[in-house]
C-alpha positions in Angstrom: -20.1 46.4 -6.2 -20.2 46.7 -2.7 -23.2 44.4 -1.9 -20.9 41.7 -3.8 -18.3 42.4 -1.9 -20.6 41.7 1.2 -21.6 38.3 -0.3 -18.1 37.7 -0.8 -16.8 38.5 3.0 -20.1 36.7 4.0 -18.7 33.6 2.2 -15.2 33.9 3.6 -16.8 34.4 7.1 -19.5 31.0 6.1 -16.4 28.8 4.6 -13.9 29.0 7.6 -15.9 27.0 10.1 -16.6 24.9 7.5 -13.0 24.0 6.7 -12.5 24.4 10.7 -15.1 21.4 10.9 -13.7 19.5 8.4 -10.0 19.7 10.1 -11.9 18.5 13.0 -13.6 15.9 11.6 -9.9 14.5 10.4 -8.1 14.8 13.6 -11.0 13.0 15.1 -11.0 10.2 13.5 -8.5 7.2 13.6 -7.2 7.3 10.2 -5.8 10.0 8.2 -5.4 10.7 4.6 -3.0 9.2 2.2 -0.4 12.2 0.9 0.7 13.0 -2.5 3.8 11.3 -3.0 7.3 13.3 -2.0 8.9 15.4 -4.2 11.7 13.8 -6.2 15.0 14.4 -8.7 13.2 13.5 -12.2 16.6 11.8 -13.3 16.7 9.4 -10.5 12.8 8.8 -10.4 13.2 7.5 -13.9 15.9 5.7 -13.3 14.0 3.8 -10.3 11.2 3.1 -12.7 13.3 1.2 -15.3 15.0 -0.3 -12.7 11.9 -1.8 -11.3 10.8 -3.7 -14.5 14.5 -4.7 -15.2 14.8 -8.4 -15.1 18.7 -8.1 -14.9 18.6 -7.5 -11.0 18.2 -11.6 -11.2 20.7 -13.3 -11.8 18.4 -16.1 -14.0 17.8 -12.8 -16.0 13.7 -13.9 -16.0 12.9 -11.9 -12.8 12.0 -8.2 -11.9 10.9 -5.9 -9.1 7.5 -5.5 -11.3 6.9 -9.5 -11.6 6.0 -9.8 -8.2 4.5 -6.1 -7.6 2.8 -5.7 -10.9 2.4 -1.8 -10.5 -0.2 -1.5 -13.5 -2.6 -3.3 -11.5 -2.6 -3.9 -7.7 1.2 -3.3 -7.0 1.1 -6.8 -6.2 0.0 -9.6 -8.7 -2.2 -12.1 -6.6 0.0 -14.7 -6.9 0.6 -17.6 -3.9 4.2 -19.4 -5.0 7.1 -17.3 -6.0 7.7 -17.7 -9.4 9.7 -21.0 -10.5 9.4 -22.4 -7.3 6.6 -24.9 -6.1 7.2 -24.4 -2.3 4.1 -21.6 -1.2 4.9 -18.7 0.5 3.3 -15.8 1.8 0.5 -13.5 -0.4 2.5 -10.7 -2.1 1.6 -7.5 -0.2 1.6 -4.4 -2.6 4.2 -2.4 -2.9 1.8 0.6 -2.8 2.1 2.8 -0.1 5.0 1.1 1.5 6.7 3.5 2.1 4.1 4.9 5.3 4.6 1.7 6.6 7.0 1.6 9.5 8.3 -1.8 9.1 7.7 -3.8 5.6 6.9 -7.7 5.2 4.6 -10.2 6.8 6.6 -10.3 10.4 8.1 -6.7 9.6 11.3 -7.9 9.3 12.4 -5.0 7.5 12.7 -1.5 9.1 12.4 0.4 5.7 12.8 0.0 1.9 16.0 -0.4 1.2 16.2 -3.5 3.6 13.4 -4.7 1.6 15.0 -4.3 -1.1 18.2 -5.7 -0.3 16.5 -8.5 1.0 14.4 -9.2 -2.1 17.3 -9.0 -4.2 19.3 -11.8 -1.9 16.3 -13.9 -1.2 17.4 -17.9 -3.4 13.5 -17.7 -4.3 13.3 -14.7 -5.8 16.3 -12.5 -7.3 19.3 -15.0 -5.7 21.6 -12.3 -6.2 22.8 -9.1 -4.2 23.3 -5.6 -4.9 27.1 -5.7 -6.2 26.6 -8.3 -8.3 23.1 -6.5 -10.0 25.2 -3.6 -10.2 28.0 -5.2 -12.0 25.5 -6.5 -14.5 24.2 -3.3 -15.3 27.1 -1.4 -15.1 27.7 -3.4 -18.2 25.2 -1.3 -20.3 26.3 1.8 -21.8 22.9 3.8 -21.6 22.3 3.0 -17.8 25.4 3.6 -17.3 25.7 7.0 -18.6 21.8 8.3 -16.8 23.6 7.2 -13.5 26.0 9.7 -14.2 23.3 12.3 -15.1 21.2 11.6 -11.7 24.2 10.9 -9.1 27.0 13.0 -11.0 29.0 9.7 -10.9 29.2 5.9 -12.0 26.7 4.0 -11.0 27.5 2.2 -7.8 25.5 0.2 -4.6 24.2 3.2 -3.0 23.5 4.6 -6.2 21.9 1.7 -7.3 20.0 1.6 -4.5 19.2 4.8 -3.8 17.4 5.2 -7.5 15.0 1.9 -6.3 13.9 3.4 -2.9 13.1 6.9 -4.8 10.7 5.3 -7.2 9.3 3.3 -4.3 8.3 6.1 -2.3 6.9 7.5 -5.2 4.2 4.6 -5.3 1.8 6.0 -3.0 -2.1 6.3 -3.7 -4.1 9.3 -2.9 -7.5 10.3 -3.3 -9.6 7.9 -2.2 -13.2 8.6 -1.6 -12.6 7.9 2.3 -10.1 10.5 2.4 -11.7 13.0 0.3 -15.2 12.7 2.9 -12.2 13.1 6.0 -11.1 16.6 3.6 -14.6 17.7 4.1 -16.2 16.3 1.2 -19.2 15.2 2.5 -20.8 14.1 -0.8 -17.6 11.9 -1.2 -19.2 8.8 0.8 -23.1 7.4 0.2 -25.0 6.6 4.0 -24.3 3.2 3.5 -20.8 3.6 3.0 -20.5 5.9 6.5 -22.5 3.2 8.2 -20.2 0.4 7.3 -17.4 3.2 8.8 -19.1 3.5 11.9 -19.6 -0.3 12.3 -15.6 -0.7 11.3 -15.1 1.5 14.4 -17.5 -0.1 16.8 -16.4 -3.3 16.2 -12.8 -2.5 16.8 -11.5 -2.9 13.5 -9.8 0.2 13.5 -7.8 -0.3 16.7 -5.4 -2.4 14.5 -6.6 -0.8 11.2 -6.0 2.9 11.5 -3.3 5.6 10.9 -2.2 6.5 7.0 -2.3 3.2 6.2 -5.3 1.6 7.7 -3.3 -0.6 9.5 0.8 -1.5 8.7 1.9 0.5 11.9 1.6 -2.4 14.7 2.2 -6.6 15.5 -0.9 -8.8 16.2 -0.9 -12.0 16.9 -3.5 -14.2 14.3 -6.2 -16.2 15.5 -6.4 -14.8 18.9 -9.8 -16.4 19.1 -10.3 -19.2 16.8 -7.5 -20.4 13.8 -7.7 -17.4 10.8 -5.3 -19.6 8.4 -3.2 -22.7 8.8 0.3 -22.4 9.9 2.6 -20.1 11.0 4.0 -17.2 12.1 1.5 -16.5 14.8 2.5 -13.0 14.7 2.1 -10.7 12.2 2.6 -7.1 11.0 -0.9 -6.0 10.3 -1.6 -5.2 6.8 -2.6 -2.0 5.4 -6.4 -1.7 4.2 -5.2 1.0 1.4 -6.7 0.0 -1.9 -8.0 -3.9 -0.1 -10.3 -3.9 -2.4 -8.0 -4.6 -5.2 -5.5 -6.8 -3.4 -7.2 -9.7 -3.2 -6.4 -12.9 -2.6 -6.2 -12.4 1.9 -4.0 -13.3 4.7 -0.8 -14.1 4.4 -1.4 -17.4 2.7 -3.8 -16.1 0.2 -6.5 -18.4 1.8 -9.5 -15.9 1.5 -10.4 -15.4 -1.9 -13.2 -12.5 -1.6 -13.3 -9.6 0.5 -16.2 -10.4 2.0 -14.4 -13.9 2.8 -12.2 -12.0 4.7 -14.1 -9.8 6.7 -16.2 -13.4 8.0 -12.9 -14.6 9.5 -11.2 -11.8 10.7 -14.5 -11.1 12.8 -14.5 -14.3 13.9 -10.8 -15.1 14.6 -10.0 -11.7 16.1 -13.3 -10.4 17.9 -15.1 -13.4 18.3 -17.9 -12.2 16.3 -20.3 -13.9 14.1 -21.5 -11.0 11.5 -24.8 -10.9 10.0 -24.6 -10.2 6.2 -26.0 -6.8 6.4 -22.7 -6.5 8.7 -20.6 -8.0 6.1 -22.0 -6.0 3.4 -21.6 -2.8 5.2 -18.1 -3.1 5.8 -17.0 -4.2 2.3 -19.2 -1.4 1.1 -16.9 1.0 3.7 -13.7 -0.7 2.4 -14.2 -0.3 -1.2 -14.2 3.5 -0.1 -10.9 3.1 0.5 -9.5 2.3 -2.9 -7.2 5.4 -4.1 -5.2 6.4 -7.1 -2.1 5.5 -8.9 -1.0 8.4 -11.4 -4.8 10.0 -11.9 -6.8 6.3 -12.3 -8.2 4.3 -9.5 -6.3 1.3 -8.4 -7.5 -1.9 -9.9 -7.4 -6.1 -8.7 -4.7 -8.1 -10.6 -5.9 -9.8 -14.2 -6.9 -13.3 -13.5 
């Protein structure tokens, strides 16, 4: 009994440094690990949820939340014109992990979600409505209606309305990738090849716009610094997130890139002024794919072609 209890004080004594290291490791390194998402009323996190595939916040009625940021894939959906409308616009970013984001869209435009979604809900190309008027549709529905009153202990209204959307949103976030279990301390989580394409991320410079939660989504650059990365403007853009690129693919806001690796070519180029090798290439998309976490216990996957 007592020469197991040594083991076990042995062990305790063994694991502490261990877990010390691995905090270390973390705060050392320029990005941190996604969190499980926030704790949230049950009522109104449902109610979000149907609200999000519900094609009456349009007023054509053929439009939801969940057309554009198909959340059983990619959060997102691949496509490059809004739907029923020929003009192109920019590459749907995923609604996935939005919420760490400081400002939302292309040229952060918008400071948090509920801007985003007001302005999604307004936008001719997409919803053409507002808030009011997608309230007074629903409020039209007996069954919505009364779980409004369950959630919000009163009739559904704007901020109600509102409110319900930006609680499932911030509920879309995608822990558990590989990369963040090997920053927990899992150092099984990552194969060498993987940690070399990490440390070639960092010496490159990558990760001084790509880094924080969201590997990226917290600062402006302006595109093309070196050589044109895509055709048109804005010149300025919010830097995307990395979270889950391997699954998001087409690239850039105008979709241009088609493969990761693609990418990675013309980013180097256009922002560093590198020309990679393709054991460089390789190495990073191997690191990236590392980066891929989970939506509700299964990995994130690209949208169906």
């Amino acid at each position: 009994m007592f020469a197991g209890a040594a083991l076990a004080c042995i062990a305790a004594v063994q694991s502490a440094p261990a877990a010390a290291q691995a905090k270390i490791v973390a705060e050392d390194e320029p990005i941190t690990p996604v969190p499980e998402p926030p704790a949230a009323d049950p009522l109104k996190l449902a109610l979000g949820a149907r609200l999000f595939g519900d094609v009456r916040l349009s007023t054509a009625g053929n439009l939801a939340c969940a057309s554009c940021h198909d959340i059983r894939s990619n959060g997102a959906g691949g496509i490059r014109t809004q739907p029923g409308n020929a003009m192109p616009v920019y590459d749907t970013l995923t609604v996935f992990n939005a919420a760490l984001s400081f400002r939302l869209g292309w040229q952060g435009s918008f400071r948090n979600l509920a801007e985003h979604v007001e302005a999604s809900l307004e936008n001719p190309a997409n919803m053409n409505t507002n808030a009011e008027a997608a309230v007074r549709r629903l409020q039209k529905d007996p069954d919505v209606t009364s779980r409004f009153r369950a959630a919000y202990g009163r009739d559904l209204d704007r901020d109600a309305f509102l409110d319900a959307l930006v609680t499932f949103e911030r509920s879309l976030l995608t822990p558990g990738a590989r990369f963040d279990r090997w920053l927990g301390g899992d150092t099984s989580a990552l194969s060498p090849g993987e940690l070399e394409g990490y440390r070639t991320f960092k010496s490159l410079g990558c990760s001084a716009c790509h880094q924080g939660v969201n590997v990226g989504g917290n600062l402006f650059e302006r595109q093309g610094i070196f050589r044109p990365l895509v055709v048109g403007p804005p010149r300025i853009v919010r830097v995307p997130s990395l979270r889950n690129v391997a699954a998001t693919a087409p690239y850039f806001h105008d979709g241009s890139a088609a493969t990761l690796e693609d990418a990675v070519r013309r980013m180097a180029a256009a922002q560093l002024d590198r020309t990679l090798s393709d054991q460089q290439v390789a190495s990073l998309v191997l690191f990236l794919k590392t980066l891929t976490g989970n939506y509700r216990g299964a990995p994130v996957v690209g949208a169906a072609p």
